[in-house]
Every structure is written in C-alpha cells, then in structure tokens.
GULUM-560718 format. One record per atom (N, C-alpha, C): residue in one letter; x, y, z. Coordinates in Angstrom, 1 decimal, m for minus. Example, Ala and Ser with C-alpha at 12.3 -4.5 7.8 and 13.67 -1.06 7.14 Angstrom:
% residues 2
> residuo/xx/yy/zz
> A/13.2/m5.7/7.8
> A/12.3/m4.5/7.8
> A/13.2/m3.3/7.8
> S/12.8/m2.2/7.1
> S/13.7/m1.1/7.1
> S/12.9/0.0/7.9
//
This chain:
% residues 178
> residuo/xx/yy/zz
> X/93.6/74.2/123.0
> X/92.6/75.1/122.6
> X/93.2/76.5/122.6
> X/93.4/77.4/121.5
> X/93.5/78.5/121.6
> X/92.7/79.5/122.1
> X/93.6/79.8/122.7
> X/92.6/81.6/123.7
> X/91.9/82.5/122.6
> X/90.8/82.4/122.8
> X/89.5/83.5/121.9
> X/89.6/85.0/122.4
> X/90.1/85.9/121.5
> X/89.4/87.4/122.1
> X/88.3/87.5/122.0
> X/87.8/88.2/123.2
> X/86.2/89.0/122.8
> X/86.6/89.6/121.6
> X/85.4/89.4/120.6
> X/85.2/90.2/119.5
> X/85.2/91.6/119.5
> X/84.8/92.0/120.8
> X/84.7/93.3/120.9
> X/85.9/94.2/121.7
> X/87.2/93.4/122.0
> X/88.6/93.5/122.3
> X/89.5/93.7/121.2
> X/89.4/93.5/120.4
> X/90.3/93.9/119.2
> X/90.1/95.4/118.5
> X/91.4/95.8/118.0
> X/91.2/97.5/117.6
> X/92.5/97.4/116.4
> X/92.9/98.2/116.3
> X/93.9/98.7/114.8
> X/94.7/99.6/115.8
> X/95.9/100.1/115.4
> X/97.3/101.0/115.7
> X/97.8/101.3/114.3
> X/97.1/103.0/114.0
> X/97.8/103.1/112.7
> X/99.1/104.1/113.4
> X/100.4/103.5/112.7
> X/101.3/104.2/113.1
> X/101.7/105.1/112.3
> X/102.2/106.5/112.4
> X/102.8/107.5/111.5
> X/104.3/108.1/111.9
> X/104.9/109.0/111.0
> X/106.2/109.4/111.7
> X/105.5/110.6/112.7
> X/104.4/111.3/112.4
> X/104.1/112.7/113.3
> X/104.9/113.9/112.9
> X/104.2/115.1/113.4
> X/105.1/115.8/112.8
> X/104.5/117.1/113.3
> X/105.2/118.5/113.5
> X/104.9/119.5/114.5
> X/102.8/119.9/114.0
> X/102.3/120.8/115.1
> X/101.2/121.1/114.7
> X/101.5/122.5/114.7
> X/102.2/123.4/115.7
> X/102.2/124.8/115.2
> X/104.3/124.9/115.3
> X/104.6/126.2/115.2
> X/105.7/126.5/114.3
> X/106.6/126.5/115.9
> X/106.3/126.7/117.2
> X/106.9/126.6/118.1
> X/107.6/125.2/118.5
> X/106.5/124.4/118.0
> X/106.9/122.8/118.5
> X/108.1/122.3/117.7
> X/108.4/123.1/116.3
> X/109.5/122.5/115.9
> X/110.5/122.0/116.4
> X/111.2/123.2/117.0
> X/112.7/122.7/117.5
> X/112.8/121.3/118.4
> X/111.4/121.3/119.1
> X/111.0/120.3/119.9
> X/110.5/118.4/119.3
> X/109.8/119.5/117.9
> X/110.0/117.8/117.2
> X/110.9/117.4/116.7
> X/112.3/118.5/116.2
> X/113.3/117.8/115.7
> X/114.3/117.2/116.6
> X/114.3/117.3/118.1
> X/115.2/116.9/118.7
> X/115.0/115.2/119.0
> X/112.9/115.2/118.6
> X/112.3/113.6/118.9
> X/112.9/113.1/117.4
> X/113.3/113.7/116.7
> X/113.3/112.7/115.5
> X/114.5/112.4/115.6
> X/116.0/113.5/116.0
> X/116.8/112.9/116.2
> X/117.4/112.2/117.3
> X/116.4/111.8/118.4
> X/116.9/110.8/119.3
> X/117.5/112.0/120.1
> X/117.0/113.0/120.6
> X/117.8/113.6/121.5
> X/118.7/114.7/121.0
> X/119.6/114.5/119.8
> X/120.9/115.1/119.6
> X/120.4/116.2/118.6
> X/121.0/117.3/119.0
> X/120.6/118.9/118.9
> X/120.7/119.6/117.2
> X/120.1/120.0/116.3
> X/120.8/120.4/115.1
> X/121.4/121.4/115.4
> X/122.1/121.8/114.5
> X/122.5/123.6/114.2
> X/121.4/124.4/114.2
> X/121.7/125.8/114.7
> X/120.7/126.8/114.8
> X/120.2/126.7/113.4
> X/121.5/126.7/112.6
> X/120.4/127.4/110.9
> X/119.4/126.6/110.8
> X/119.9/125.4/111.1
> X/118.8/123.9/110.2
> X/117.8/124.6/111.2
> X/117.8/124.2/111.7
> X/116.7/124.5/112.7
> X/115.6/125.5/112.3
> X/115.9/126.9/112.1
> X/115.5/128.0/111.3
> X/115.1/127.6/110.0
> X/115.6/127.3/108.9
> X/115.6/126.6/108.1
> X/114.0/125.6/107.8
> X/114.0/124.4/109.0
> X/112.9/123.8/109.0
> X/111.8/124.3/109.2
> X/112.1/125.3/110.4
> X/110.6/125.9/111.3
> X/110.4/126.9/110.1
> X/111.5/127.8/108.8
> X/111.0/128.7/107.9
> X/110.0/128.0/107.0
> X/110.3/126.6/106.5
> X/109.7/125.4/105.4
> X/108.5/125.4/106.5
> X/108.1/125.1/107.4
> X/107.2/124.5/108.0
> X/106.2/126.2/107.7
> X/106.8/127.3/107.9
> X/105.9/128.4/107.9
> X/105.5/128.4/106.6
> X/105.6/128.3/105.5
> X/104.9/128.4/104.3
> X/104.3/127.0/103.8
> X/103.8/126.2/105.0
> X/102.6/125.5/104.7
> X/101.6/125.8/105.8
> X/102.0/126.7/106.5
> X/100.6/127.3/107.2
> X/101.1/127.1/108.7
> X/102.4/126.8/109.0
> X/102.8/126.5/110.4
> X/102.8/125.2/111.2
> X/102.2/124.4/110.1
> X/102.1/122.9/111.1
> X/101.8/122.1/109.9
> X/102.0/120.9/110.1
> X/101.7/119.7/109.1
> X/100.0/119.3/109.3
> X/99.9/118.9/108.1
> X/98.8/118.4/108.2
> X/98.4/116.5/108.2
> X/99.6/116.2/108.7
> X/99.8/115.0/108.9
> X/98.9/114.4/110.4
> X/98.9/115.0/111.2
> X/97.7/113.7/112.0
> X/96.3/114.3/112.0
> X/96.0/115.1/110.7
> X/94.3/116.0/111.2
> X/94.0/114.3/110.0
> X/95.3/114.0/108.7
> X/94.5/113.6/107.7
> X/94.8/111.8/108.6
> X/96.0/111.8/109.5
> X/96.1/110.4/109.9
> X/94.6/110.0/110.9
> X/93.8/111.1/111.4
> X/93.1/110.9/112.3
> X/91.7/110.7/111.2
> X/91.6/111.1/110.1
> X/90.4/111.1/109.5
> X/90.7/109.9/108.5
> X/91.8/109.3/108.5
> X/91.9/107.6/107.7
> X/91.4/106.7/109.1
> X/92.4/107.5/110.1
> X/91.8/106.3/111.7
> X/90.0/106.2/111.8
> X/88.9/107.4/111.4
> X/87.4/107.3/112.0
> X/87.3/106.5/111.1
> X/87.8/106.6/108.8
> X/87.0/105.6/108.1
> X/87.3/104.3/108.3
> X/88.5/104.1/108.8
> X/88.4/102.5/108.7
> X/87.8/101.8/109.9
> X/87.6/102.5/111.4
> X/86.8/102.5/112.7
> X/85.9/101.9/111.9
> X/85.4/102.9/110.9
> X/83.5/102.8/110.7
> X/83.6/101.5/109.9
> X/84.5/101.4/108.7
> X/84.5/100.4/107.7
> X/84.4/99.0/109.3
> X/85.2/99.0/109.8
> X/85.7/97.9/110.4
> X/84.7/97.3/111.7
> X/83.6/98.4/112.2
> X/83.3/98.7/113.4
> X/84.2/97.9/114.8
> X/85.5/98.3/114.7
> X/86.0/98.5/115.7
> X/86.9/99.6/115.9
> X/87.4/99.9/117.3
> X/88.4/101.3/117.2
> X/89.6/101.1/116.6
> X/90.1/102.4/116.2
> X/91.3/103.0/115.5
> X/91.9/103.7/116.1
> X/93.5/103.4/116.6
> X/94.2/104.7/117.7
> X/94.9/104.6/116.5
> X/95.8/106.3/116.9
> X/96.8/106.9/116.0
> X/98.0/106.5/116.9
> X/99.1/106.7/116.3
> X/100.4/106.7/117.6
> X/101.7/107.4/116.6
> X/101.8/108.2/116.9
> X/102.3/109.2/116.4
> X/104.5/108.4/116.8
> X/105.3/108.2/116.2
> X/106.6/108.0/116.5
> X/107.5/109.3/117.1
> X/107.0/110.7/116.5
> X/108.2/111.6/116.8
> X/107.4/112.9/117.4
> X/106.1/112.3/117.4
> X/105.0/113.8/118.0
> X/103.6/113.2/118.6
> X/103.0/113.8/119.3
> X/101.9/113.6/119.7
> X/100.6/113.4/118.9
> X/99.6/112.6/119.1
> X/100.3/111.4/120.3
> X/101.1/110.7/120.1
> X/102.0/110.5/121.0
> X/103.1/109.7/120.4
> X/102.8/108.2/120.6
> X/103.6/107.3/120.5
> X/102.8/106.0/120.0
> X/101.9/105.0/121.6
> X/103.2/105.3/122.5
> X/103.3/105.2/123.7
> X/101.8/105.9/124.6
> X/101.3/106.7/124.4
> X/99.9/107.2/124.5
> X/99.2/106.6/124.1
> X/99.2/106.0/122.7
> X/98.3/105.3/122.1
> X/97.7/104.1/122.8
> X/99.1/103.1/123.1
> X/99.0/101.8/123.5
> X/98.7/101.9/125.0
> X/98.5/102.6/125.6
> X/98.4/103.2/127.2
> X/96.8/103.3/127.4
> X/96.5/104.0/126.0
> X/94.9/104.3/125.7
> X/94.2/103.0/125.5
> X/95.1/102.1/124.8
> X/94.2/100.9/124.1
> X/94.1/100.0/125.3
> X/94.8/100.2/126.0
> X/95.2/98.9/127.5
> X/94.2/99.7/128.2
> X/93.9/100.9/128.9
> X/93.2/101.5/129.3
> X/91.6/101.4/129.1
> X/91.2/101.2/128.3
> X/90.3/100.8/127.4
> X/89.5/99.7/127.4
> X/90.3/98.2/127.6
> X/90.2/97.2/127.6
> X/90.1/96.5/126.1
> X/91.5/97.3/125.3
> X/92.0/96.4/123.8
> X/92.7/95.3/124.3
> X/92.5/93.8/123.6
> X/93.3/92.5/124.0
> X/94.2/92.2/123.0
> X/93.9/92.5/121.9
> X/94.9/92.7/121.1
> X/94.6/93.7/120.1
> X/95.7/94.0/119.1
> X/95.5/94.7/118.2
> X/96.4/94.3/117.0
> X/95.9/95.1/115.6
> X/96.8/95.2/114.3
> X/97.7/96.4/114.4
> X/98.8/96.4/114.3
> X/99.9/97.7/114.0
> X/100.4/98.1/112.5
> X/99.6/98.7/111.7
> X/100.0/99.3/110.6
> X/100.6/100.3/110.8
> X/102.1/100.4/110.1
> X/103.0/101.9/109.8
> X/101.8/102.2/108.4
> X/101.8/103.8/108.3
> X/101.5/104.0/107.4
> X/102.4/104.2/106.3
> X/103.7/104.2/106.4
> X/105.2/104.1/105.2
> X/104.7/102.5/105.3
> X/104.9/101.9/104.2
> X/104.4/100.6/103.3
> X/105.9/100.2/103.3
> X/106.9/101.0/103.2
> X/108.5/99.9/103.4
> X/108.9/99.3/104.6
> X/109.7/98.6/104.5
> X/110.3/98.1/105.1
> X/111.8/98.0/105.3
> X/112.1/99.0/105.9
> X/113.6/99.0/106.7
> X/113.9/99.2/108.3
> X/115.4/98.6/108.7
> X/115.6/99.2/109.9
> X/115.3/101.0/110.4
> X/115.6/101.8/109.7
> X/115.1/103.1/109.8
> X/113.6/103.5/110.1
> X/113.0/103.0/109.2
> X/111.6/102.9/109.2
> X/110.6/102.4/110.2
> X/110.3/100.9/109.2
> X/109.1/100.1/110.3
> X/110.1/99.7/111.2
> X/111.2/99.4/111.7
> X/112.2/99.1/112.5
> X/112.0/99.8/113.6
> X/112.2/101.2/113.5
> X/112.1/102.0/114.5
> X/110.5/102.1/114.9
> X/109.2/102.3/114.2
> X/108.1/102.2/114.7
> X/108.0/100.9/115.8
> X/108.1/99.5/115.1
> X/108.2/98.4/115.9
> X/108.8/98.4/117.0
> X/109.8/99.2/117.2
> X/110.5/99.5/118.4
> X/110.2/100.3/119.3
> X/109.1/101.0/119.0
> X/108.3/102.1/120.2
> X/107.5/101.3/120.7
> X/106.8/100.5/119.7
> X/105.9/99.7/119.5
> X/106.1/99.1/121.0
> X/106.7/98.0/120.8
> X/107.7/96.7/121.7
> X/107.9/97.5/123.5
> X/108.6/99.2/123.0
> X/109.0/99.5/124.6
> X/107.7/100.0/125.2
> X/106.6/100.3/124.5
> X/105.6/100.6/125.2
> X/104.7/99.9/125.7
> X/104.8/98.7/125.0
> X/103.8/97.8/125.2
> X/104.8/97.3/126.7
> X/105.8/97.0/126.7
> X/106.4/96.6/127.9
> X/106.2/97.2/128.9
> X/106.0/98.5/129.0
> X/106.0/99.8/130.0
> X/104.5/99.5/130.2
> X/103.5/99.8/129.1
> X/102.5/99.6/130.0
> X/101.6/99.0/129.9
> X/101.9/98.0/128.9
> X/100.5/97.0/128.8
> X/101.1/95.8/128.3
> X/102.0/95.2/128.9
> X/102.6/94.2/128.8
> X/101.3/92.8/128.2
> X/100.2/92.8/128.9
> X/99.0/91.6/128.3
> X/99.0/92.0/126.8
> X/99.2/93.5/126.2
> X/98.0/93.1/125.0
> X/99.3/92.8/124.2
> X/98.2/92.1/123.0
> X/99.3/91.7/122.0
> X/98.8/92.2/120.9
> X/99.6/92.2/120.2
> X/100.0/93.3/119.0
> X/100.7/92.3/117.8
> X/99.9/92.2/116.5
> X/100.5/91.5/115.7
> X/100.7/92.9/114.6
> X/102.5/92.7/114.3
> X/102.7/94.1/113.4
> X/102.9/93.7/112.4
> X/102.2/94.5/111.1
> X/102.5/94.5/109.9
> X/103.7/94.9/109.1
> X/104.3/94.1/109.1
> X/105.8/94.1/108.6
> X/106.2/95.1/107.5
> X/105.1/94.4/106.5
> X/105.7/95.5/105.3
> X/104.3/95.2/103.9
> X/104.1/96.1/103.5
> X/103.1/96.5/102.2
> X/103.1/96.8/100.8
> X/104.0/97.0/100.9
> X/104.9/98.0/99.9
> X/104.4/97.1/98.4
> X/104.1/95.6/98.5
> X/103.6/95.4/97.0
> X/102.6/94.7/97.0
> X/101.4/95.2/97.9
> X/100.2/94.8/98.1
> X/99.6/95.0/96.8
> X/98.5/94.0/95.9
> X/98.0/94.6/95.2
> X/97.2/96.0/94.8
> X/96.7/96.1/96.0
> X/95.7/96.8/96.3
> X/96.4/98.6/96.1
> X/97.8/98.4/96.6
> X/98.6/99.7/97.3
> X/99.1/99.7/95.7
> X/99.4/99.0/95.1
> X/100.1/99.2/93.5
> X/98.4/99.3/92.7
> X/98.2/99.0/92.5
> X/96.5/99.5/92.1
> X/96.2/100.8/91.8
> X/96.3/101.6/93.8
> X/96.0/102.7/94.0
> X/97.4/103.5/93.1
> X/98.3/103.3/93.6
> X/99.4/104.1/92.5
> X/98.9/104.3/91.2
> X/98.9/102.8/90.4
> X/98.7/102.9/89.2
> X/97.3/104.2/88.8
> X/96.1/103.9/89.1
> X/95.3/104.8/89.1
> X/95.3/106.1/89.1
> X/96.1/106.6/90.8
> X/96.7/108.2/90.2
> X/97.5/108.4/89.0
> X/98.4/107.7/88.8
> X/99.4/108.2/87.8
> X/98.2/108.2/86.3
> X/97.7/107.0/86.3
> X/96.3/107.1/85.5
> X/96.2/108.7/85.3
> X/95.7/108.9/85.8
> X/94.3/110.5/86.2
> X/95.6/111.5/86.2
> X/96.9/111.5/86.4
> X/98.1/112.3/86.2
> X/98.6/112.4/85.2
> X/98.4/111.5/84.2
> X/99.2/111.5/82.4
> X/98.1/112.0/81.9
> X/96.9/111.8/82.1
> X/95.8/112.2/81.3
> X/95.5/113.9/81.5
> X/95.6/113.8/82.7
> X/95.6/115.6/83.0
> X/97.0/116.3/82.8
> X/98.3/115.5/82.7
> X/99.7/116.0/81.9
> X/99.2/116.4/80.7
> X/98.8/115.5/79.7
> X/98.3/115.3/78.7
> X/97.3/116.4/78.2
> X/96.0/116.0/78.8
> X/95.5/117.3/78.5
> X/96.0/119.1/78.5
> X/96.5/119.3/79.7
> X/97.4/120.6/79.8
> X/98.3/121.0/78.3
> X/98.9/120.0/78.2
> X/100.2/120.4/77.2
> X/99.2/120.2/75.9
> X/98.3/119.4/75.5
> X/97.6/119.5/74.2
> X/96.8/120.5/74.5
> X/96.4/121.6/75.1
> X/95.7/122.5/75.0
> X/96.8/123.9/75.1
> X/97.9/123.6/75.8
> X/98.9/125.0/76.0
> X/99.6/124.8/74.1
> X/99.3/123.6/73.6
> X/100.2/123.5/72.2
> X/98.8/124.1/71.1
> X/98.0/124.2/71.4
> X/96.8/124.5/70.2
> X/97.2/126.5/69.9
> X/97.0/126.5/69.0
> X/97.2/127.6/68.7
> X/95.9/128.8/69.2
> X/96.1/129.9/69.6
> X/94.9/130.9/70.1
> X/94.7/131.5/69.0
> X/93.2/131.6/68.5
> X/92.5/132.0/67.6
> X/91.9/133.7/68.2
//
C-alpha cells in the first residue's frame, strides 16, 4: 500500500535564478552567482551601472512572487519561491515548507531547459537543502519543459500579437503624410 499525503500537505517550489533588489546588493549577488570567486572591479561596476538604469534592482522576484499567489489560488495550495543566487534563496524556501508541515512538493525551475548549468544547478540546491533541513519531505523535480505544448502555444501567440504590431508600425511609417 502506498503512503497517502494529507491533501492538505502538498505545495509547489517555484525556483528562479534571483537577482539583486537594490544596487548595493550587487557585488554581493555576483559573488553568489559565481560560487564564491571575485570578478574584476570594472565588471563589477559595469553590472551594478546596467542594474542602475532599470531602476536599481530587478524585478525578478516582485513578478516571481505574483506567478507564486496565481497559481496558490488557481491550485488552492501553497507556493514558495526559492530564489538560487538571492533571497530567498532556495534553502529558506525548503526550511519554510518543512516548517510549515509541507510532505511533499512539486519543484519547477522557471528556465524551461534543461542543462547541467541550469536545472542542474537548481536541483542541486534543491537536494543540499533538503538534506540540511528537511530530510522527510520529498520533492518530485521537474526536469525540463521546454516543449510543453502549452509553453510553445504561449510563444507562438506572442510572436502572433508581435508581427501584427511589426506589421502594423511599418505599414503605417510607409503611408505617405497628407
């Protein structure tokens, strides 16, 4: 007989790369992305100058956290975020969900490929945190997406609504002004 979760023990782990929130945290997130090892002052400068002309911080976990409430709601169960290179980082996440009393969960990367660089490395936070601190729950991870119908659909459709508004633009910049 297989072991039944409570229905009300299951949750989602959407994972992301993460990424600074204000312009201080940079230097600090680029040392998490590179495992420790230090860039050059310029790069450095460099990044933190790109990061200042979108406003000083990404807007990567305000929009990761507002996909984590719709699918919560769509799904009525919880949604943790787990951030790989920033807070929260993933390791928080899984600490929260064991904390909580999650028995198991789904682990989506939000990158849809599949490589050692990639979902490799998420899986791999994944795996040392769950050992660190919540060795019971289990965690079945989503490998890879990348040619889901659903996810080629959604492409197709933007690009849809992008040739038509290409289109439009350039047939009206080509009409002659009267």
């Amino acid at each position: 007989m297989s072991q039944r979760i409570s229905d009300n023990r299951w949750a989602v782990l959407l994972l992301a790369h993460g990424a600074p929130d204000r312009l201080e945290d940079v230097p600090e997130f680029l040392l998490n992305v590179r495992s420790g090892r230090p860039l050059p002052e310029p790069a450095v400068k460099e990044i933190t100058r790109r990061y200042s002309l979108i406003g000083g911080g990404s807007p990567l976990l305000t929009w990761t956290q507002a996909q984590a409430i719709q699918l919560a709601e769509t799904l009525a169960h919880p949604v943790y975020v787990g951030m790989r290179n920033w807070k929260p980082f993933i390791a928080e996440a899984i600490k929260k969900m064991c904390d909580e009393g999650v028995e198991r969960a789904v682990a989506l990367c939000l990158a849809p490929q599949n490589s050692r660089t990639s979902i490799g490395l998420y899986k791999q936070h994944v795996f040392d945190a769950l050992a660190k601190h919540a060795p019971r729950l289990q965690v079945d991870f989503i490998e890879s997406w990348h040619n889901h119908p659903s996810l080629i659909q959604a492409f197709l459709d933007k690009a849809v609504v992008a040739r038509a508004r290409v289109q439009a633009e350039t047939f009206s910049a080509a009409r002659p002004l009267k």
